[in-house]
N, C-alpha and C positions, 0 to 999 in steps of 0.2 A: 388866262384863267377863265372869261368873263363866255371864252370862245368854246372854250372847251366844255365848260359848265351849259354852255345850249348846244352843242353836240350830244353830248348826254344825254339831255331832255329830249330833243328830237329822234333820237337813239331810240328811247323807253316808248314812247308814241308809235314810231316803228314796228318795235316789238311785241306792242301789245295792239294793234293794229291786226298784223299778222301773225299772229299768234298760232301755233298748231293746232288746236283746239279751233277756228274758224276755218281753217282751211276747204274740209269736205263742203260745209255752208256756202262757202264761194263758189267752189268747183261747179254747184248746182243751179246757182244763179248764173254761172256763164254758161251752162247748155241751154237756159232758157233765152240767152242771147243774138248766139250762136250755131245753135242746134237747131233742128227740127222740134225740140220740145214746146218751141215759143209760139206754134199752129197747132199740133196734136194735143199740147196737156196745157196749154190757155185756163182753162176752166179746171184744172186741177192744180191749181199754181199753189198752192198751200198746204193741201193733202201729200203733196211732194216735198217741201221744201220743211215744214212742222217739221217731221219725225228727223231728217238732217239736224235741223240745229237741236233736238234736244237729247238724241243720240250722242251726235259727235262733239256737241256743246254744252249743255246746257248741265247734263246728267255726270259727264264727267267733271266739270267744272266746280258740279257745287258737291263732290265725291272727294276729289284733291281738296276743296278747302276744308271737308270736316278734318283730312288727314292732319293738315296743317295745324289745325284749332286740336286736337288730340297729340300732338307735338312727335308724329311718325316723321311728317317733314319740316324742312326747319326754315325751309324758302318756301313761297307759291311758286318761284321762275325757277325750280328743282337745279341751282347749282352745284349741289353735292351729286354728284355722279348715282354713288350707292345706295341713295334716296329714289331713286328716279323708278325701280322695280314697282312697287304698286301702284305710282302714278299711271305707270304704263301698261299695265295690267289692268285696271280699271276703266282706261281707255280701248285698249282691245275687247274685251266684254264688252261695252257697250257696244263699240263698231259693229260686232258680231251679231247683238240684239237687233241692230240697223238694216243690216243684210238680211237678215230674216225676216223683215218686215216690208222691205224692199220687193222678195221674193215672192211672198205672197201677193200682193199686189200685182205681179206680172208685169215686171220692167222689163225693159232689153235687156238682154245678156251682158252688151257691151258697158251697161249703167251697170247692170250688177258685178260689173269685174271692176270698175272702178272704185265699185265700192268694197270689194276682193282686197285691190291693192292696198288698199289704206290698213287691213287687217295683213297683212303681209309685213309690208314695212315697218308696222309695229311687232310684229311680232322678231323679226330682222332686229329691228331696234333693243327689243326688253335684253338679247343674246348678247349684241356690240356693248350694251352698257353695265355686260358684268365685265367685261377687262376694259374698256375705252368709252371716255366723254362723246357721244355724238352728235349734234346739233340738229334737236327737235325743229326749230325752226325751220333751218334749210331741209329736211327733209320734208315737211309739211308743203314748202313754197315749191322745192322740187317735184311733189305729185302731182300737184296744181298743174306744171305745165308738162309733165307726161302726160297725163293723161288728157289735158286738153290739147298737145299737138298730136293724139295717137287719134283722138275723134274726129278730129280736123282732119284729118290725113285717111285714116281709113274708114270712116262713118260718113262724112261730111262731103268727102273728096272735095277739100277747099282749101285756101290758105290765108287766114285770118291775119295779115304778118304784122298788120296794125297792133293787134290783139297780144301778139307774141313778143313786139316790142315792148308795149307797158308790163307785160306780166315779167320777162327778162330785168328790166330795169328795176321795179319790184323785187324781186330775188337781189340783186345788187345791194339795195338798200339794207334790205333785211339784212346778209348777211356779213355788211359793211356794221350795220348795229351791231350786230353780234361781236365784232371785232372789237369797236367802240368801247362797248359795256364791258370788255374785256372776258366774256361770257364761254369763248369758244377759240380754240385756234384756225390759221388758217385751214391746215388740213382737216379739221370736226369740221370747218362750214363746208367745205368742198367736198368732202365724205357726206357729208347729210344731204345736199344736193344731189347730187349722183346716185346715192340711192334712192329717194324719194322718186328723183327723175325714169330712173330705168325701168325699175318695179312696177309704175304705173304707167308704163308708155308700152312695156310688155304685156300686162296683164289688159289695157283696154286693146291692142292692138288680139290677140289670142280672140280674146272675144267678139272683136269685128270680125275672125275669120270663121266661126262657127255658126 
């Protein structure tokens, strides 16, 4: 009981850890890792990194909880399937606020498809969760590493596989939590991966080649 009960807990730490909602945030911190970003935009490390977290974090985040406090949803962690529509819409509007802020500024192509992807899979997403549950999480951890092994690969021409280990292992966890918390089935965590994965590993690769 005693085991299970800190499974749980290390479960919920997990999950809100990795959260969909942080996801893009991360993704931007490892190009400045990884990337070329961490010599060219040194001195713009903030002007870059601000409008991420308050697009794809901050602005949706505090949108879903007026939802919640207005009682449209009945969880923060959108259990209810048929709940999940305006969360997810209000996330795509902002993404899309993002990208156009992005744009002007004159980023790479290849950044602005990654950030393309993230509006895609949501938008993939709002479709899947009028007939099926699909697992926010794993598709948030699954762009993560599309789209960091498509820059890796066709941006970078490198292979970070240190890098690919912890974020692999990452994904595991998450979507061992998900299991856990009893939040998703196998197949929604393996669905949410796979698409998160492909969507962004297509959409930044497209963009390396233009």
């Amino acid at each position: 009981m005693i085991v299970t009960i800190r499974m749980k807990s290390i479960s919920h730490v997990i999950s809100t850890v990795f959260q969909p909602l942080l996801m893009p945030t991360y993704g931007v911190m490892l190009l400045f890792v990884y990337t070329y970003f961490g010599v060219i935009y040194r001195h713009q490390f903030w002007h870059i990194v601000t409008p991420v977290v308050l697009f794809s974090f901050v602005i949706p985040a505090i949108l879903i909880f007026m939802l919640f406090r207005l009682g449209i949803i009945s969880d923060l962690s959108l259990k209810v399937r048929r709940e999940r529509f305006y969360p997810y819409l209000i996330t795509l509007l902002s993404y899309s606020a993002m990208i156009i802020f992005y744009y002007r500024i004159h980023m790479p192509r290849w950044f602005m498809m990654i950030m393309a992807a993230s509006v895609a899979i949501m938008v993939i997403a709002i479709l899947i969760t009028f007939m099926w549950k699909i697992s926010a999480h794993m598709f948030g951890i699954g762009g993560l590493i599309g789209g960091a092994m498509a820059v890796s690969f066709f941006v970078e021409r490198s292979n970070p596989y240190y890098m690919f280990m912890g974020l692999f292992i990452i994904a595991g966890l998450v979507g061992t939590s998900r299991l856990i918390l009893r939040r998703h089935t196998l197949a929604q965590v393996v669905a949410g991966f796979l698409l998160g994965y492909m969507v962004s590993f297509l959409f930044v690769w497209l963009g390396a080649r233009t």
